[in-house]
C-alpha positions as CSV (number, residue, x, y, z in Angstrom):
1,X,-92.8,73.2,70.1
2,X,-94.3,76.0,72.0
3,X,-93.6,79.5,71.0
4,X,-93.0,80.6,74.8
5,X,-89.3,79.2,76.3
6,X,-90.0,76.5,78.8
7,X,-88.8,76.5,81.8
8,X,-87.0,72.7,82.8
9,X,-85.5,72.1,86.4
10,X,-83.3,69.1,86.0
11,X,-82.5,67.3,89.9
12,X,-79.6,64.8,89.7
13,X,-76.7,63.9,92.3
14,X,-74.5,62.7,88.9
15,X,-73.1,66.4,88.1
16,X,-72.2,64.7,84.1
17,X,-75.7,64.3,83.9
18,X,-77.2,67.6,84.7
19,X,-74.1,69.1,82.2
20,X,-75.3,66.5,79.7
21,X,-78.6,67.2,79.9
22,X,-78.8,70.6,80.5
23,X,-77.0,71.1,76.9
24,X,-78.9,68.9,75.3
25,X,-82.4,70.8,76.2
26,X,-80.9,74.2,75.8
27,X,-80.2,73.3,71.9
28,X,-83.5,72.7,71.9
29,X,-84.5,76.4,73.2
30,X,-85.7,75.2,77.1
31,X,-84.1,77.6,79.4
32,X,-82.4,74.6,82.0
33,X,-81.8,75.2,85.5
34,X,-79.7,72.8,87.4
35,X,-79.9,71.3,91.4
36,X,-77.4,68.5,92.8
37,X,-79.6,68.3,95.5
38,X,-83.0,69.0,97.1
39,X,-82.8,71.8,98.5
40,X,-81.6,73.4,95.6
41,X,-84.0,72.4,93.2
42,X,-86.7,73.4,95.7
43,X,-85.1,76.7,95.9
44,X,-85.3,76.7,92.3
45,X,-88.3,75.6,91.7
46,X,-90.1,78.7,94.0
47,X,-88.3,81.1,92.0
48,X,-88.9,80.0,88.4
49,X,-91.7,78.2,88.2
50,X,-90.4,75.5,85.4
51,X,-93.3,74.3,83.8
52,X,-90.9,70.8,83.6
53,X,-89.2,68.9,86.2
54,X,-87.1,66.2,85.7
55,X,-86.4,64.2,88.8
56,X,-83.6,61.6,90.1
57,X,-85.2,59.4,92.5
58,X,-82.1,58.1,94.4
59,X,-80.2,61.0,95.7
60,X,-78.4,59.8,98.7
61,X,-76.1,62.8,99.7
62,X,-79.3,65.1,99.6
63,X,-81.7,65.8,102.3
64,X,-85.1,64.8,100.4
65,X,-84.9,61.8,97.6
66,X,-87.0,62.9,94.5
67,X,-90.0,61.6,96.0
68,X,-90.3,63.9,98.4
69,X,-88.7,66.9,96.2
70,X,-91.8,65.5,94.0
71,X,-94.4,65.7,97.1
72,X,-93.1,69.5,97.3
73,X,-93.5,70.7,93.9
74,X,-97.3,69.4,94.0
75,X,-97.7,71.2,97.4
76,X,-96.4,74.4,95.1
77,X,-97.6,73.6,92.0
78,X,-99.7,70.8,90.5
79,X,-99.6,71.3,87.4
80,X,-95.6,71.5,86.5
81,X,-95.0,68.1,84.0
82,X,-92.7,66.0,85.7
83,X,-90.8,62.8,84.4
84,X,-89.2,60.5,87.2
85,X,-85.4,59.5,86.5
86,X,-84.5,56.3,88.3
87,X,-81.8,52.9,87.7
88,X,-83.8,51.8,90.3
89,X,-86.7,49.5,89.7
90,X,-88.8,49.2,92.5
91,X,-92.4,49.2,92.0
92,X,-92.9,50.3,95.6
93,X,-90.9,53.8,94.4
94,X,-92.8,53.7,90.8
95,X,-96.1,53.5,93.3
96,X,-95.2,56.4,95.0
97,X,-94.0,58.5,92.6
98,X,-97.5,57.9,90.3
99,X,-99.8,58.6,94.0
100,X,-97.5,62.2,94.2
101,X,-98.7,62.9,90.9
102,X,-95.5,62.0,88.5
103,X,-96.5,62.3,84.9
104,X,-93.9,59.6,83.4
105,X,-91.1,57.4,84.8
106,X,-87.9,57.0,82.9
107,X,-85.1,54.5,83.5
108,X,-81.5,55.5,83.6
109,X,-79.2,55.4,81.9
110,X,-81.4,57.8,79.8
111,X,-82.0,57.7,76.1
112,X,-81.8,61.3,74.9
113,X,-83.8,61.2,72.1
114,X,-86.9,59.1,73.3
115,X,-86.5,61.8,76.9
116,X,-87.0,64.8,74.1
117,X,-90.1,62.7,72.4
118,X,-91.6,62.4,75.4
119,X,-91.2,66.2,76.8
120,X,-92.0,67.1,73.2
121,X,-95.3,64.9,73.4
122,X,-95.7,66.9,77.0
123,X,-95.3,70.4,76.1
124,X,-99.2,70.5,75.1
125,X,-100.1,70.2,78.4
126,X,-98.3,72.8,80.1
């Protein structure tokens, strides 16, 4: 991994999952910033910069679903790497999220270890 400390914003409604996975990266030396919701993680995201996003698509309670917290990062930011976190499985939402720029697009529930492979596998690009 990188010698500089990446930055990850993780954007879920499920608050066991940002805990979860905001432990999990920080053992591995990200500094991990956490958003329920989409205006948070925009908030966020102006702020710090993270050169990772990790975004749940279905986010009912929030304002903007993580397609369009997507569509405002690359209006910020193009090149932040960002993984799409979904149970859903509709190719419409896939389609959307790839035309906004997503990097990668993960089904829930998420396997921890193939998630750090992949952001490993990504940290040469950012």
């Amino acid at each position: 991994m990188a010698d500089k400390i990446l930055k990850m914003l993780v954007v879920d409604d499920e608050e066991d999952i940002l805990t979860v996975t905001k432990d999990i990266f920080e053992k591995k030396g990200f500094n991990v910033f956490i958003a329920l919701d989409s205006d948070k993680a925009l908030d966020i995201f102006q702020k710090e910069r993270p050169q990772i996003c990790l975004l749940d698509i279905h986010m009912p309670k929030s304002r903007l679903d993580g397609i369009g917290v997507l569509e405002e990062i690359r209006k910020i930011d193009n090149q932040c790497y960002c993984i799409m976190l979904t149970r859903i499985t509709d190719k419409g939402k896939v389609e959307d999220a790839k035309r906004l720029g997503a990097n990668r697009y993960v089904l829930k529930p998420l396997d921890y270890p193939e998630l750090l492979k992949l952001i490993q596998e990504s940290v040469s690009q950012v």
